[in-house]
DRENKE-228508 format. One record per residue (C-alpha): residue number from 1; residue in three letters; x, y, z. Coordinates in Angstrom, 2 decimals, padded with zeros to 5 digits. Layout:
+-----+-----+---------+---------+---------+
!   n ! res !       X !       Y !       Z !
+-----+-----+---------+---------+---------+
! NUM ! ALA !       X !       Y !       Z !
...
+-----+-----+---------+---------+---------+
END
This chain:
+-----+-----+---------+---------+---------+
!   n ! res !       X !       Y !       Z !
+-----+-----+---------+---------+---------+
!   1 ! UNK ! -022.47 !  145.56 !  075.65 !
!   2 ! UNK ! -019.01 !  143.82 !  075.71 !
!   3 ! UNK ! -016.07 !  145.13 !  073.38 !
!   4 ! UNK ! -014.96 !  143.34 !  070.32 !
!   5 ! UNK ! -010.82 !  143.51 !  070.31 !
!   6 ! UNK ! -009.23 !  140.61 !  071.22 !
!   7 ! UNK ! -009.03 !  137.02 !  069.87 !
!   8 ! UNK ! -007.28 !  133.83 !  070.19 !
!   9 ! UNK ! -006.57 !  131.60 !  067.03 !
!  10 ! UNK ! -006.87 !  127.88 !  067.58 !
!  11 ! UNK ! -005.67 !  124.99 !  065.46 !
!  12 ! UNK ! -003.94 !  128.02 !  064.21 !
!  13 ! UNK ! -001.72 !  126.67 !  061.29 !
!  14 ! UNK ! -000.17 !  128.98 !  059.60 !
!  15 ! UNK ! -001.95 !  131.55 !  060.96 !
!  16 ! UNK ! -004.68 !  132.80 !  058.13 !
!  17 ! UNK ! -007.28 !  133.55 !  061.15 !
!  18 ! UNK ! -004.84 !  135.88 !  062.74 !
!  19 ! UNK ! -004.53 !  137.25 !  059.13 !
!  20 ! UNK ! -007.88 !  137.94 !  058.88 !
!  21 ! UNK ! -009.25 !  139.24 !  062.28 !
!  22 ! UNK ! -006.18 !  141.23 !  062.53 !
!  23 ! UNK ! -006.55 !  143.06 !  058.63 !
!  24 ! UNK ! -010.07 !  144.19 !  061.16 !
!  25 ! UNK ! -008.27 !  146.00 !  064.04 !
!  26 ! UNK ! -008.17 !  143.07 !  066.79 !
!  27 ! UNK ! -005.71 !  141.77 !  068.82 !
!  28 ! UNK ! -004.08 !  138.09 !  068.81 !
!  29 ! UNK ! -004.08 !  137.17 !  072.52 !
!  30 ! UNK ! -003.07 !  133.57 !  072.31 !
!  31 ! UNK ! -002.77 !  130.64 !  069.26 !
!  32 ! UNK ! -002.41 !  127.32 !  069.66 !
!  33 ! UNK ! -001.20 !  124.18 !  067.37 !
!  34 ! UNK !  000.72 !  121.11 !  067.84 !
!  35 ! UNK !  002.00 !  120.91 !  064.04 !
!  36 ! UNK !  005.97 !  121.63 !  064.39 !
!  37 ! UNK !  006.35 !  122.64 !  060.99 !
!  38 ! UNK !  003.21 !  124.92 !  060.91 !
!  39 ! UNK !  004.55 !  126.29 !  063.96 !
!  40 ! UNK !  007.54 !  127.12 !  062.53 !
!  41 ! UNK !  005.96 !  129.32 !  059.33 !
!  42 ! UNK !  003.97 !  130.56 !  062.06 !
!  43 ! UNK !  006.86 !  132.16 !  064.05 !
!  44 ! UNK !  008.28 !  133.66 !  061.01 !
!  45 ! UNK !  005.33 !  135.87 !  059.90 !
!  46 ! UNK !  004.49 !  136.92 !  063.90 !
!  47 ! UNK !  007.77 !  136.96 !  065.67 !
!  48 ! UNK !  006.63 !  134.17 !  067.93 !
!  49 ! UNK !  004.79 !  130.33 !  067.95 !
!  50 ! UNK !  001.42 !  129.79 !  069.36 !
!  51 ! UNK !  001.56 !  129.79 !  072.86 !
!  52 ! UNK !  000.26 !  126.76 !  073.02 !
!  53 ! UNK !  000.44 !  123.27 !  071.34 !
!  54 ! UNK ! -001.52 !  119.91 !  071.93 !
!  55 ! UNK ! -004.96 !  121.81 !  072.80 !
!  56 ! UNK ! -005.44 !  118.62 !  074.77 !
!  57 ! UNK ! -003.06 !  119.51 !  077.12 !
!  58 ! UNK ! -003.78 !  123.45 !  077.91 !
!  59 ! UNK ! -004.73 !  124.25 !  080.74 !
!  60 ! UNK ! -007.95 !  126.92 !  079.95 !
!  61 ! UNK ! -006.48 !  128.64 !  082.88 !
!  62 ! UNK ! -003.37 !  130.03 !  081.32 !
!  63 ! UNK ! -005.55 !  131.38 !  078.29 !
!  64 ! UNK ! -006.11 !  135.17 !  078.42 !
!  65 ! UNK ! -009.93 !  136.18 !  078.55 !
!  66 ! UNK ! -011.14 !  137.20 !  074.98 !
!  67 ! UNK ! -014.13 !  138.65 !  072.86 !
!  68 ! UNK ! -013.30 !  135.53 !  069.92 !
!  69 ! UNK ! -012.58 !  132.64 !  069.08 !
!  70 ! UNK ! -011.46 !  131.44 !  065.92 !
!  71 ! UNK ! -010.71 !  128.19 !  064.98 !
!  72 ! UNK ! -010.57 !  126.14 !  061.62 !
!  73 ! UNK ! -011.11 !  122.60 !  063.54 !
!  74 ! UNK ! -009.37 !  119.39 !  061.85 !
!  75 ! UNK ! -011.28 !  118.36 !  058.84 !
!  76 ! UNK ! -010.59 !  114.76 !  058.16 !
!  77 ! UNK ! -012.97 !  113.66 !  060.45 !
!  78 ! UNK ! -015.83 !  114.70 !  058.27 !
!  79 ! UNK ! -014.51 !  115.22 !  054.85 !
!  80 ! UNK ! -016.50 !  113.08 !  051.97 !
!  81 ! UNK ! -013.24 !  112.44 !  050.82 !
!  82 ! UNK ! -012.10 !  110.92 !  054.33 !
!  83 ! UNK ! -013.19 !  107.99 !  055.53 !
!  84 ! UNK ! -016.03 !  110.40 !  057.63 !
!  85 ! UNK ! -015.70 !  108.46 !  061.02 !
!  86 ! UNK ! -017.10 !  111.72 !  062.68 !
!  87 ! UNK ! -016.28 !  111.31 !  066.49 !
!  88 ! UNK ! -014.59 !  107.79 !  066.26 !
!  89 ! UNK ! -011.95 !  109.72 !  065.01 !
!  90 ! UNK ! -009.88 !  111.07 !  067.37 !
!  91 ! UNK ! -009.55 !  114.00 !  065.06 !
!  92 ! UNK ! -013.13 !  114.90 !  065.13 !
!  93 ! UNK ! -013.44 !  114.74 !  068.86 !
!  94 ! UNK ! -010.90 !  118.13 !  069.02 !
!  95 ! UNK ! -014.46 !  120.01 !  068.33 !
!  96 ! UNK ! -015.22 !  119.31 !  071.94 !
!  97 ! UNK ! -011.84 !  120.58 !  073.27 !
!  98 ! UNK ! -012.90 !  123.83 !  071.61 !
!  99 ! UNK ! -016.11 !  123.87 !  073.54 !
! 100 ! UNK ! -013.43 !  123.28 !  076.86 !
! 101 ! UNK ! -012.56 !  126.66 !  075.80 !
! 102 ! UNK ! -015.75 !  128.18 !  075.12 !
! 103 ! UNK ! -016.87 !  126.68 !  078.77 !
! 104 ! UNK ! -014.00 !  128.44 !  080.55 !
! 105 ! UNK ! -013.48 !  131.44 !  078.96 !
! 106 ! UNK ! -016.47 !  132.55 !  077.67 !
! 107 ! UNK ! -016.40 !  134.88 !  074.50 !
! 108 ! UNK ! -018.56 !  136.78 !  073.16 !
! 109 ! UNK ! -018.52 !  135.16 !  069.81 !
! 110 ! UNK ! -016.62 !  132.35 !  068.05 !
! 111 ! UNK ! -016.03 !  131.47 !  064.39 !
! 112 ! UNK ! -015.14 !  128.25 !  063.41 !
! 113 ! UNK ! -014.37 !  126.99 !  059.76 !
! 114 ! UNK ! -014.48 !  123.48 !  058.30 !
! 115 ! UNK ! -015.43 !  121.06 !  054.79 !
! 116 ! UNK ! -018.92 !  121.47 !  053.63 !
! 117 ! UNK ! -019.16 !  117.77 !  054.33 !
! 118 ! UNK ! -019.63 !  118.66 !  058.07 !
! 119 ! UNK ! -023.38 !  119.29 !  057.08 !
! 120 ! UNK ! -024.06 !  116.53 !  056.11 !
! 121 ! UNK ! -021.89 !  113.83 !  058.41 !
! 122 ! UNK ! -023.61 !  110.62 !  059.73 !
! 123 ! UNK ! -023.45 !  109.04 !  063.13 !
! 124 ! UNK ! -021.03 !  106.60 !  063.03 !
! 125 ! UNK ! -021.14 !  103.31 !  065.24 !
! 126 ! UNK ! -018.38 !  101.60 !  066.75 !
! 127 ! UNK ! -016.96 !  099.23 !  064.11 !
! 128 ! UNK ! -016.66 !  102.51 !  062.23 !
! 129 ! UNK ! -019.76 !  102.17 !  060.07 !
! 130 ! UNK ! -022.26 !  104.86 !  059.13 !
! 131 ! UNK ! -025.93 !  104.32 !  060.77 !
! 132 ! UNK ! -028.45 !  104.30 !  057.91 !
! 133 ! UNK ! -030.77 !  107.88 !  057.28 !
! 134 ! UNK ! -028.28 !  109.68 !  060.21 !
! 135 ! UNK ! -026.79 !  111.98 !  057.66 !
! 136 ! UNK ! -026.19 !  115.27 !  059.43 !
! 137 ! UNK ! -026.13 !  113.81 !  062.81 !
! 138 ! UNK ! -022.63 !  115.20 !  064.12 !
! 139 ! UNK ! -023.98 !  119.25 !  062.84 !
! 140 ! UNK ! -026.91 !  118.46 !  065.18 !
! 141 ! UNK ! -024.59 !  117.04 !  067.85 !
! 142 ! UNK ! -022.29 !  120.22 !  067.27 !
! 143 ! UNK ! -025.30 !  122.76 !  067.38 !
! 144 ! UNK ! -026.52 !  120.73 !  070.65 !
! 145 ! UNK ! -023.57 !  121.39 !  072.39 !
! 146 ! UNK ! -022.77 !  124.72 !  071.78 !
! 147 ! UNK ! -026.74 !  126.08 !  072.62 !
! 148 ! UNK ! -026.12 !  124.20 !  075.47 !
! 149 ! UNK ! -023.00 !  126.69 !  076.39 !
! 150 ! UNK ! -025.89 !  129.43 !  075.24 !
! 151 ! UNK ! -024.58 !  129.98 !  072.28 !
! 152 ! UNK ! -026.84 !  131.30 !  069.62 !
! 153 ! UNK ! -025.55 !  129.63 !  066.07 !
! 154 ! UNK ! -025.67 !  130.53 !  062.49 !
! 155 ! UNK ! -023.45 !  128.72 !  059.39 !
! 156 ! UNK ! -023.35 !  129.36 !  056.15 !
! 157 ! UNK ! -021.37 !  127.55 !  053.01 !
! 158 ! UNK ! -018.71 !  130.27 !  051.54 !
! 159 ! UNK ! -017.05 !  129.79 !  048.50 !
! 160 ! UNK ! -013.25 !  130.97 !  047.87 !
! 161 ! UNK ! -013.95 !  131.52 !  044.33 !
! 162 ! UNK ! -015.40 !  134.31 !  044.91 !
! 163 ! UNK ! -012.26 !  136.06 !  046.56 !
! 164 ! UNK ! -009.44 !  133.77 !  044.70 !
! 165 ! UNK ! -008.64 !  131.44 !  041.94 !
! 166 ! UNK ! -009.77 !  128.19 !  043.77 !
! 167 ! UNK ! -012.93 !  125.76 !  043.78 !
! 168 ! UNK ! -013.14 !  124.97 !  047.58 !
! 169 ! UNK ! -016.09 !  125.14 !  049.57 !
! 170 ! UNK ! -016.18 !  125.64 !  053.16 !
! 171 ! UNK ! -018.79 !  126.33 !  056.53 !
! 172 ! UNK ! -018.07 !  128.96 !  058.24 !
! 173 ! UNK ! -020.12 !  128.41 !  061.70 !
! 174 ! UNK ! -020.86 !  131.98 !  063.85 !
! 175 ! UNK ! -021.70 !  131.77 !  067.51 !
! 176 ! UNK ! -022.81 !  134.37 !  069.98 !
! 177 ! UNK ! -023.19 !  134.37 !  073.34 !
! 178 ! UNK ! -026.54 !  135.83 !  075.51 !
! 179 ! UNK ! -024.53 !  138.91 !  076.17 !
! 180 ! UNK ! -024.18 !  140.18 !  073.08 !
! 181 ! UNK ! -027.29 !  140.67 !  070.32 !
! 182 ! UNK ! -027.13 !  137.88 !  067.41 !
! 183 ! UNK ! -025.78 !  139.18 !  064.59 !
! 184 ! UNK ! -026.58 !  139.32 !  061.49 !
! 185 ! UNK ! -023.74 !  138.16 !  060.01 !
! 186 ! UNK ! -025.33 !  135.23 !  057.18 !
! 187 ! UNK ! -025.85 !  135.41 !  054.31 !
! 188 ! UNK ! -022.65 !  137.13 !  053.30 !
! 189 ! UNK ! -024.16 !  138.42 !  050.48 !
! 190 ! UNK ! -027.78 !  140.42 !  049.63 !
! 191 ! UNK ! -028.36 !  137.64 !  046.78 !
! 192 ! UNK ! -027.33 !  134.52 !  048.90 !
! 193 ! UNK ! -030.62 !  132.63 !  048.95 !
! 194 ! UNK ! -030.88 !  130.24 !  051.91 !
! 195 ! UNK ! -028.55 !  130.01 !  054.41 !
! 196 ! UNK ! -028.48 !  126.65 !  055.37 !
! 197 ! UNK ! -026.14 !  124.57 !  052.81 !
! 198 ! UNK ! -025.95 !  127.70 !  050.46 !
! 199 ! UNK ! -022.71 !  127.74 !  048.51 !
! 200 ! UNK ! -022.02 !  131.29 !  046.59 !
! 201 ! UNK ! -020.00 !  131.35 !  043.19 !
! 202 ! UNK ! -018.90 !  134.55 !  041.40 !
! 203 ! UNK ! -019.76 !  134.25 !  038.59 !
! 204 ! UNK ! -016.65 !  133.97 !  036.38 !
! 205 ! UNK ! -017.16 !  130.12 !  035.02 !
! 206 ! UNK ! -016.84 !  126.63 !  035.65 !
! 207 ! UNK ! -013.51 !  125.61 !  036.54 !
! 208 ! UNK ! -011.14 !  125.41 !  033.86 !
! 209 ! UNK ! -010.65 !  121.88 !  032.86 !
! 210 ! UNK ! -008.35 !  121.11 !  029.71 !
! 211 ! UNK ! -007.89 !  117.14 !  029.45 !
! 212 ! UNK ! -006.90 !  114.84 !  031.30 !
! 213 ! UNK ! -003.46 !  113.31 !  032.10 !
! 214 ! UNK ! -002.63 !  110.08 !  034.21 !
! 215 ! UNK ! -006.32 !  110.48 !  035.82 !
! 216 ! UNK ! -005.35 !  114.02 !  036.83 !
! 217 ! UNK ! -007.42 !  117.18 !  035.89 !
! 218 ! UNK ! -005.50 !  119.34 !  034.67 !
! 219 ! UNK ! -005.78 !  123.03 !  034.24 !
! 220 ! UNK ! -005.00 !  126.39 !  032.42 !
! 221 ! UNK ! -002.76 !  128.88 !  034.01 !
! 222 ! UNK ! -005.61 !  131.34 !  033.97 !
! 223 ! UNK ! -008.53 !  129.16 !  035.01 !
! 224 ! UNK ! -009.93 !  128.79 !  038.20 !
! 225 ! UNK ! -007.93 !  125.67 !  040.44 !
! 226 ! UNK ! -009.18 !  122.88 !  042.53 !
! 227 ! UNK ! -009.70 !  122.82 !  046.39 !
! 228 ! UNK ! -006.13 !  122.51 !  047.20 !
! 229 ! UNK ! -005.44 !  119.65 !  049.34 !
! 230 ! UNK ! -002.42 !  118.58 !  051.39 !
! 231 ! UNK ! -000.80 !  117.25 !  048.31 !
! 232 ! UNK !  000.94 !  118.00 !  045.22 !
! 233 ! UNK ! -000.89 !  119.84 !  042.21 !
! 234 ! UNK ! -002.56 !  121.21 !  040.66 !
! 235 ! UNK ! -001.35 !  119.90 !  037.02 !
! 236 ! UNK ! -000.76 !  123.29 !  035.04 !
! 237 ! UNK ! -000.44 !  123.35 !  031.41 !
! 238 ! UNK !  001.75 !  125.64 !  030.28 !
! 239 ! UNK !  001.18 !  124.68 !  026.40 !
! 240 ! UNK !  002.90 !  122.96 !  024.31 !
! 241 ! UNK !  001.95 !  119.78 !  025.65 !
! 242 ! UNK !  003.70 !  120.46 !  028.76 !
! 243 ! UNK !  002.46 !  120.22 !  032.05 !
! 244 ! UNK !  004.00 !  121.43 !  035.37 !
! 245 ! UNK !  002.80 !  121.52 !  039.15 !
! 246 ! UNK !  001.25 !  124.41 !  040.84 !
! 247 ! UNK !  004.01 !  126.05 !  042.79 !
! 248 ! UNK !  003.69 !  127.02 !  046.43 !
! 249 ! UNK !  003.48 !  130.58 !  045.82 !
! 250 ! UNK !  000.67 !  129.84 !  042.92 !
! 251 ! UNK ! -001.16 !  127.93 !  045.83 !
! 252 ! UNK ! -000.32 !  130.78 !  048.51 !
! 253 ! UNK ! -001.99 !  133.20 !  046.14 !
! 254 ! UNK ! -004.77 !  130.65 !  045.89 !
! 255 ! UNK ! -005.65 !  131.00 !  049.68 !
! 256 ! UNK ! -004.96 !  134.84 !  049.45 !
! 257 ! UNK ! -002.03 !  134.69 !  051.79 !
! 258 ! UNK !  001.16 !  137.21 !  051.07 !
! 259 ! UNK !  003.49 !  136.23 !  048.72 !
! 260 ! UNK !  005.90 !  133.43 !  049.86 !
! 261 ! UNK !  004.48 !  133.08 !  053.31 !
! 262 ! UNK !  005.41 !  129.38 !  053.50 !
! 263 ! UNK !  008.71 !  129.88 !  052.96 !
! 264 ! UNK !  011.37 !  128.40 !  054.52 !
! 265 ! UNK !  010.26 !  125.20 !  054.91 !
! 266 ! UNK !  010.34 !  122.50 !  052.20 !
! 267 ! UNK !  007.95 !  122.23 !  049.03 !
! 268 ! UNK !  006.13 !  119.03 !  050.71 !
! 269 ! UNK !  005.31 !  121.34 !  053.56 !
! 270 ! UNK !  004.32 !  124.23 !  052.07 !
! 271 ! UNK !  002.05 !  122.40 !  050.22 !
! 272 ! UNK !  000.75 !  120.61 !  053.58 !
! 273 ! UNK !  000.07 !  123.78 !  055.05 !
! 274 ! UNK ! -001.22 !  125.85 !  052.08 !
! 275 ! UNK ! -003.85 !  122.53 !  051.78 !
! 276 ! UNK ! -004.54 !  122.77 !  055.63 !
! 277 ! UNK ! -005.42 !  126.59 !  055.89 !
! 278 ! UNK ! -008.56 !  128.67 !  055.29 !
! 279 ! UNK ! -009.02 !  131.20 !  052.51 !
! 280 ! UNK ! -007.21 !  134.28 !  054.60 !
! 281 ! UNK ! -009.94 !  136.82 !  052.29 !
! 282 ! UNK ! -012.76 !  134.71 !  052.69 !
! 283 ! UNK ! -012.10 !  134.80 !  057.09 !
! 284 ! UNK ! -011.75 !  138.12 !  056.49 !
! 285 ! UNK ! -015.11 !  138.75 !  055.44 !
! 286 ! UNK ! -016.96 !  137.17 !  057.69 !
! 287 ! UNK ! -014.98 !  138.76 !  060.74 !
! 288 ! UNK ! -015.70 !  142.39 !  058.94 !
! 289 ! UNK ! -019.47 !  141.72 !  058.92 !
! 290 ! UNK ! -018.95 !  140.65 !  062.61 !
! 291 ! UNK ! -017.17 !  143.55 !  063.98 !
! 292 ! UNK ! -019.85 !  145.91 !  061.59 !
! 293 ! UNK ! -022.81 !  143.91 !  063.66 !
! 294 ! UNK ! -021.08 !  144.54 !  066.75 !
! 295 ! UNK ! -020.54 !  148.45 !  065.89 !
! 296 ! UNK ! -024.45 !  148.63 !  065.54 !
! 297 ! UNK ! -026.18 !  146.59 !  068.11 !
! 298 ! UNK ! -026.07 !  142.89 !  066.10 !
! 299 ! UNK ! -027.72 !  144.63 !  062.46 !
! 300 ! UNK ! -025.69 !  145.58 !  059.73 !
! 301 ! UNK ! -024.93 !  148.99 !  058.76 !
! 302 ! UNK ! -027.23 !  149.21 !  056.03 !
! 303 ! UNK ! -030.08 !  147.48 !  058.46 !
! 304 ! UNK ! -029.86 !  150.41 !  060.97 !
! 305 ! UNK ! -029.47 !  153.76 !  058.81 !
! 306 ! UNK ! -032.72 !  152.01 !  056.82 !
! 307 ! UNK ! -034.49 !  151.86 !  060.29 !
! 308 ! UNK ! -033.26 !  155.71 !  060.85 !
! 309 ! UNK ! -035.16 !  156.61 !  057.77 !
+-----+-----+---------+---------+---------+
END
């Protein structure tokens, strides 16, 4: 069987992939991302920028062989709070530059992260118009194309709640290849229920929400916040009738990334790329499940020592 200890990090951000794969002993062998800004926060956590930009323009020839790929694809494309123009939007078309990658290179395994809305995403005809009773038509399109690289896929809908203070929802999409067993990575969690569409909560309450102010929720320092988006906010009420905006550190903690790692840039930017990245603890997990499937032939740890009994 193949090893497990490299990885690449596409669409890379501000890095929370390379965050979480590395926090499970593998090695960053190449990143890539076109944002300048992002790139920028990037090189001041690692020492260096992705190695490459416009993911258009590599050339899959100057990208080191690797056991994974990670990528958190661009989201717009698909969101329900986008227009969801699917593949009309040049956006949503990156997915198949990833499978460029896939083609050449070959991993063992990818992960790739985007909205829940993905699911459910209609085909979209050329004056930009969803097709009537085509909802989910770009995740079969997706799963189409990578079983034809032979890629074996599984997905499940994570919640960041359960790891941090934040209401935000997100696929994360496995694939293996024929040389390595599937794993059994989904669901995350003994108590999941189905894996298809399942979204898992922790438990500790409905989100927080005080009143509302100028059409804005707004919520209580302790509560648990809003999928953060690319703007400002969350509206924090800090009593007294007083009401103040999430900071970027509030929202850093939010995506569980280290204290201040957006700093150095302005506030609009950090809160562009604390909106843009992935929940760094909820990557994590599903890497660690990976890399414990690998260790023990595609079952989980608890699978094979309740087979040895």
């Amino acid at each position: 069987m193949t090893g497990l200890e490299t990885f690449v990090d596409w669409f890379a951000g501000i890095g929370g992939f390379r965050l979480a794969a590395e926090q499970n002993g593998l090695e960053c062998v190449g990143a890539c991302d076109n944002d300048s800004w992002a790139r920028q926060t990037y090189a001041a956590r690692f020492g260096h920028e992705p190695e490459f930009g416009d993911t258009r323009e590599v050339d899959v020839g100057d990208i080191r062989d690797h056991d994974l790929f990670t990528g958190g694809f661009p989201c717009p494309a698909f969101s329900i709070a986008g227009k969801r123009q699917g593949f009309q939007d040049p956006r949503g078309t990156l997915f198949f530059e990833i499978c460029r990658v896939l083609d050449a290179k070959k991993p063992s395994y990818a992960i790739l992260e985007n909205v829940e809305g993905l699911l459910s995403a209609p085909l979209v005809d050329e004056a930009g118009s969803a097709v009537p009773e085509t909802a989910g038509w770009v995740f079969y399109r997706i799963l189409e194309t990578l079983g034809n690289l032979g890629y074996t896929v599984q997905w499940e809908v994570l919640h960041s709640r359960h790891w941090v203070p934040q209401d935000r929802r997100r696929v994360y999409i496995v694939c293996s290849s024929g040389r390595v067993p599937v794993p059994a990575v989904f669901p995350l969690f003994d108590d999941a229920g189905p894996m298809v569409g399942h979204s898992r909560g922790d438990g500790r309450g409905p989100i927080g929400k005080l009143h509302n102010h100028q059409g804005g929720r707004v919520y209580a320092p302790w509560s648990i916040g809003p999928t953060l988006d690319t703007g400002h906010g969350p509206l924090v009420d800090i009593g007294d009738g007083r009401l103040r905006l999430a900071t970027p550190l509030e929202r850093e903690r939010m995506q569980g990334f280290p204290d201040n790692w957006t700093e150095g840039v302005s506030v609009t930017q950090r809160e562009r790329q604390t909106g843009n990245a992935i929940t760094v603890q909820c990557a994590e997990a599903v890497i660690r499940r990976l890399v414990e499937c690998h260790a023990n032939g595609g079952r989980r740890a608890d699978d094979r020592e309740g087979d040895n009994g």
